[in-house]
C-alpha positions, 0 to 999 in steps of 0.5 A: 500500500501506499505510505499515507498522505500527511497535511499540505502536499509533500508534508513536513517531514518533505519539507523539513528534508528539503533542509538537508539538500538544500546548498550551504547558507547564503545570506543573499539566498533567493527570497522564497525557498531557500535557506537564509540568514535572517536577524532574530529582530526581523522575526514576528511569531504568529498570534495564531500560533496553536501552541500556547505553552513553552515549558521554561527549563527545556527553553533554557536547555535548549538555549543553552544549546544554540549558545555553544553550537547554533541553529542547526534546524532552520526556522520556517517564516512567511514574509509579513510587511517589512519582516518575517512570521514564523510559521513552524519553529516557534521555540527555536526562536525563542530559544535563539533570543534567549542565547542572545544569537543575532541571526538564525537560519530560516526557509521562506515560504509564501503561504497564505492564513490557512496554510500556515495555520495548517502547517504549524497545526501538523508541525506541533502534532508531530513533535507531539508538541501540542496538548489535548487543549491546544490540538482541540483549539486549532481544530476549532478555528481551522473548522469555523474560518476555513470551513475544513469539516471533520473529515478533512481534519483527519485527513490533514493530520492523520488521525480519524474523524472520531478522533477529532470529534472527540478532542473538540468536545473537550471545548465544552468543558468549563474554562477551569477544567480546560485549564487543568488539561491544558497545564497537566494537572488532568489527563486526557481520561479524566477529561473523557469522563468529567464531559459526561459529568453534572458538574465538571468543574465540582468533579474536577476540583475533586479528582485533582485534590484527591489525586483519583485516577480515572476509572474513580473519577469515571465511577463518581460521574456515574454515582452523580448521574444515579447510576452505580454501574453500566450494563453491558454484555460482559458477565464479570463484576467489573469488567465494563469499565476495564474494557471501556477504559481500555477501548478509549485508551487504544482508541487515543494511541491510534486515532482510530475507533477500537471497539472489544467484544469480551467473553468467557471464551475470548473475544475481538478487538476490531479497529474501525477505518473509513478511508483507504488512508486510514487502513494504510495508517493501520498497516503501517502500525501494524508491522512496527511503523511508529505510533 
């Protein structure tokens, strides 16, 4: 089968390869497509930027890094007025401030607001740069201003379209409890269970005070709906919410909807796909590609 087909065009990982074949830096490189020297000043970051937290010690690290060897990675930019905007690279830059460089290797590409968008969006997904909250917001605004369904979405990044559903129902959460995802005090099973909860703030405030994990916090949503256990076709006490748990698990690793069909005498694990991509993307998985 064909290797899947990831975002704009060739993708990141084609663009990114351009780097390495690319002749040796020169300032008076051609204005669009090449690498080139650029001043840190001339740099702008981009206020759509989908990711909105920087960890500071890995910045210092990696400043620290530039300091005694450089940019190695360019930078990719868009020119915007008399300057730059970065549209993948974000950190680097920040961390080349930091290391008090003047100038940074950049690529220049001409790319219009829902391209670079796109490319930054696929560009912090593969670094796994994002989290749940910030993948979620950029879904959102690509879907609203741009009109990508959730199909599209998919397709864009490589995952299912359960998968993007189920991060934007993560923007129906309260502020607080986004906030508690977005910062780490929550995990992405915790959210799952608090969007069915009455009051998920209430509810959330409790799983981090307690430290409670995720099948206790499941277990509380049910309490508060008055409903002490789900039906459902498995036959041990118990065994309902391992299977569920397992199933959401498995489904967020994958991006793919995975349904278990357990029994006395063994059962099913299927994996859902609704395009030839997708089957593609479990192939590969399938015989060791990354996940």
């Amino acid at each position: 089968m064909n290797e899947v087909k990831r975002g704009l065009g060739r993708g990141l990982s084609a663009l990114l390869g351009d780097v390495q074949r690319e002749q040796p830096i020169d300032p008076a490189a051609p204005r669009d497509g090449g690498i080139r020297m650029i001043d840190v000043g001339a740099i702008h970051p981009n206020p759509d930027q989908p990711r909105r937290h920087f960890d500071e010690t890995a910045l210092e690290e990696l400043a620290a890094s530039l300091k005694a060897r450089g940019l190695l990675q360019p930078i990719i930019v868009r020119t915007q007025d008399s300057g730059y905007q970065i549209v993948a690279g974000e950190r680097r830059w920040r961390a080349a401030q930091r290391a008090q460089l003047h100038q940074v290797p950049a690529i220049v590409r001409t790319m219009n607001d829902a391209e670079t968008l796109e490319l930054a969006i696929i560009e912090n997904i593969q670094r796994q740069d994002l989290n749940a909250i910030e993948e979620a917001e950029a879904y959102q605004r690509l879907a609203a201003e741009y009109g990508h369904t959730q199909e599209v979405l998919g397709k864009l990044v490589g995952k299912s379209r359960s998968h993007i559903a189920n991060l934007l129902r993560l923007l129906d959460l309260p502020p607080e409890v986004r906030l508690a995802l977005a910062d780490g005090r929550l995990t992405m099973g915790h959210a799952r269970a608090l969007i069915t909860a009455q009051d998920p703030a209430a509810l959330a405030e409790q799983v981090i005070r307690e430290g409670l994990s995720v099948r206790d916090t499941e277990r509380l949503a049910r309490q508060a709906k008055g409903k002490s256990s789900r039906p459902g076709p498995i036959e041990y006490k118990g065994s309902d919410a391992d299977t569920e748990a397992l199933e959401r698990q498995l489904s967020d690793l994958l991006g793919l909807k995975v349904t278990i069909a357990h029994g006395p005498k063994g059962g099913t694990v299927t994996i859902g796909y609704s395009t030839l991509d997708q089957l593609d993307l479990i192939c590969q998985r399938l015989n060791g590609g990354p996940i």
